[in-house]
C-alpha positions in Angstrom: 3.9 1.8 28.8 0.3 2.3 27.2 -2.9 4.3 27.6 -5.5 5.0 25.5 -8.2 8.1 25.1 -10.8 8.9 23.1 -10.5 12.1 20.2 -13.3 12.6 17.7 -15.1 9.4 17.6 -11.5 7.2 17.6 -9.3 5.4 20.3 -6.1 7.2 20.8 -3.7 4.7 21.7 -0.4 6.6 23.7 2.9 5.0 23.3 5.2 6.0 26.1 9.0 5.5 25.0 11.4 7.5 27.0 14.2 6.5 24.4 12.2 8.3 21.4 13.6 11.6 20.5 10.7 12.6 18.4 6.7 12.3 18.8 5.1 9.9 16.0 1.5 10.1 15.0 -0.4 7.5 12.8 -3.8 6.1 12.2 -4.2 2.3 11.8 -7.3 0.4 9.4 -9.7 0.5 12.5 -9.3 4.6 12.8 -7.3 4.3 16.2 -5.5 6.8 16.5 -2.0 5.9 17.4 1.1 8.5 19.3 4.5 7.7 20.3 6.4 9.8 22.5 8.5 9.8 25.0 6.1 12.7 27.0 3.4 11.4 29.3 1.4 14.6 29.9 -2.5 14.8 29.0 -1.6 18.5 27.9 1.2 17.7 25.6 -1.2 14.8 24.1 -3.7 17.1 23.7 -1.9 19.9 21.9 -0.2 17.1 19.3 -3.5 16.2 18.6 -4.6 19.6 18.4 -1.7 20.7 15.8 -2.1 18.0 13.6 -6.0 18.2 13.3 -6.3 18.4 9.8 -3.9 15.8 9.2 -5.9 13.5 11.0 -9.1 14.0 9.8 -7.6 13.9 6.0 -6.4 10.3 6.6 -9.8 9.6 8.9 -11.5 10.3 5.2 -9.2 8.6 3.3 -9.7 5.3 5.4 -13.4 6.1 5.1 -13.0 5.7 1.5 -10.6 2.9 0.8 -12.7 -0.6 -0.7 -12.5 -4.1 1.0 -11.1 -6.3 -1.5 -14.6 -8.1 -3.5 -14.5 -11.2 -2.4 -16.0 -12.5 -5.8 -12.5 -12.3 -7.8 -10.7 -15.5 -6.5 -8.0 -16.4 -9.1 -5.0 -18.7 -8.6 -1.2 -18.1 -8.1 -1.0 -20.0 -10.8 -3.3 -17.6 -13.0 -0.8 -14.8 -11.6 2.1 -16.6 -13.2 0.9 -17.2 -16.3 0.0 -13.5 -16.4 3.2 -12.8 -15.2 4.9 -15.0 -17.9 2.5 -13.5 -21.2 3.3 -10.1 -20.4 6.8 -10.8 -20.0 6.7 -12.2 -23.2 4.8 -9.5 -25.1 6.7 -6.8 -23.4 10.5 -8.8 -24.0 11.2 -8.5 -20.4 13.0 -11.3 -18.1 12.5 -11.7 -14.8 15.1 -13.6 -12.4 12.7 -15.3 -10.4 8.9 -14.6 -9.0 8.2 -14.6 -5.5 4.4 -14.8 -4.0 3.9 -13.5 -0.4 1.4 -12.1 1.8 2.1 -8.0 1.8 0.5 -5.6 4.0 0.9 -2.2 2.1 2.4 -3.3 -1.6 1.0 -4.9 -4.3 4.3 -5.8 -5.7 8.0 -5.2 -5.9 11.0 -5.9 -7.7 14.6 -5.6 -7.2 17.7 -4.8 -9.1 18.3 -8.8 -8.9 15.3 -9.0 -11.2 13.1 -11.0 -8.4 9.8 -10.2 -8.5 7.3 -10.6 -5.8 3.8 -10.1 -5.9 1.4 -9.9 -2.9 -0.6 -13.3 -2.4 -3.9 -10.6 -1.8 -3.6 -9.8 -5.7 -5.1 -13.3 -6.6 -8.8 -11.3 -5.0 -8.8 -8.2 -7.2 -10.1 -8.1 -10.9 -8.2 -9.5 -13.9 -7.0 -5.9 -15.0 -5.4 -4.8 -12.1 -3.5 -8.2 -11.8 -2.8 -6.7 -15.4 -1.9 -3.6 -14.3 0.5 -5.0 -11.2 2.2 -7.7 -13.5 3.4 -4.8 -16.3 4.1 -2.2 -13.8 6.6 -4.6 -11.6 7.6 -5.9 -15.2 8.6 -2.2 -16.3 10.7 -1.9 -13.3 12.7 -4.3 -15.1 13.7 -1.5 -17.4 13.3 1.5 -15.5 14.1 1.0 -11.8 12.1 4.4 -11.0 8.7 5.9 -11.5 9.6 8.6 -13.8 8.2 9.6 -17.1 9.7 7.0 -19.2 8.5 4.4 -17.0 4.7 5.1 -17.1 5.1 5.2 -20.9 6.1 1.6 -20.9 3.3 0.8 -18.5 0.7 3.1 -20.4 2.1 1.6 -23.9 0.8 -1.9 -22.8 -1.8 -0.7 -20.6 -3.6 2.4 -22.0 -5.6 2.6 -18.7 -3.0 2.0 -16.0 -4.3 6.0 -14.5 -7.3 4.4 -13.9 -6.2 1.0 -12.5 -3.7 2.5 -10.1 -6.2 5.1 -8.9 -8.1 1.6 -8.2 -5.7 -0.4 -6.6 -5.0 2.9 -3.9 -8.7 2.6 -3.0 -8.3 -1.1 -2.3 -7.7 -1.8 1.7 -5.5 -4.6 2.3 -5.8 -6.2 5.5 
């Protein structure tokens, strides 16, 4: 069961699951706010939305300041390989096997099989931060973590990467 409501300028979208143990609150791209729980009273609704205020209004600004991908960077998967495949090369490390797919809140991955898979969605974003994606995932090859050792490898081939990653978090995938 649904219903929605209004709460500072947003839909709130109610989630009635009588098999949920716990209340969940989130906020999607479009600013609806969005509860599940298994309570159905306007006043319990009210006071979740009332204790967790500030948390809602810190992610309303955060969507508020996330960039739509410019549409003027169009580059091929192929352009994404061969990226993939020079920095490999420079940085002397192997990859299993690259994977291209359509991801809605990564812009890469890899596992401890060596597979790497980049988002489809990084083939619209500017030249360095396809840079910046291919030798981070590539790193991973080395250090499976994101400790300090790893964003030495990343910052040793990328002197920028603060400022590319800062980037990419700005960047709303859809």
């Amino acid at each position: 069961m649904s219903d929605t409501k209004k709460y500072q300028n947003c839909n709130v979208v109610i989630i009635i699951n009588k098999k949920l143990k716990h209340s969940y609150i989130s906020i999607d791209r479009e600013k609806n706010i969005i509860i599940k729980t298994r309570y159905t009273t306007s006043d319990y609704i009210d006071s979740l939305l009332e204790e967790k205020k500030l948390w809602i209004q810190k992610q309303l600004v955060k969507i508020e300041n996330l960039t739509i991908i410019d549409e003027s960077y169009v580059y091929s998967l192929d352009f994404l390989q061969k990226r993939m495949e020079y920095f490999s090369k420079i940085m002397n490390l192997h990859y299993s096997k690259l994977k291209f797919r359509k991801m809605r809140s990564r812009w890469g991955s890899c596992n401890s099989k060596r597979e790497i898979t980049l988002n489809k969605e990084l083939s619209r974003v500017n030249k360095n931060l396809i840079d910046y994606v291919v030798v981070h995932e590539l790193a991973h090859l080395k250090h499976m973590n994101h400790s300090k050792e790893f964003h030495a490898l990343v910052d040793e081939y990328l002197p920028s990467s603060k400022v590319y990653r800062k980037e990419l978090k700005n960047i709303r995938l859809i």
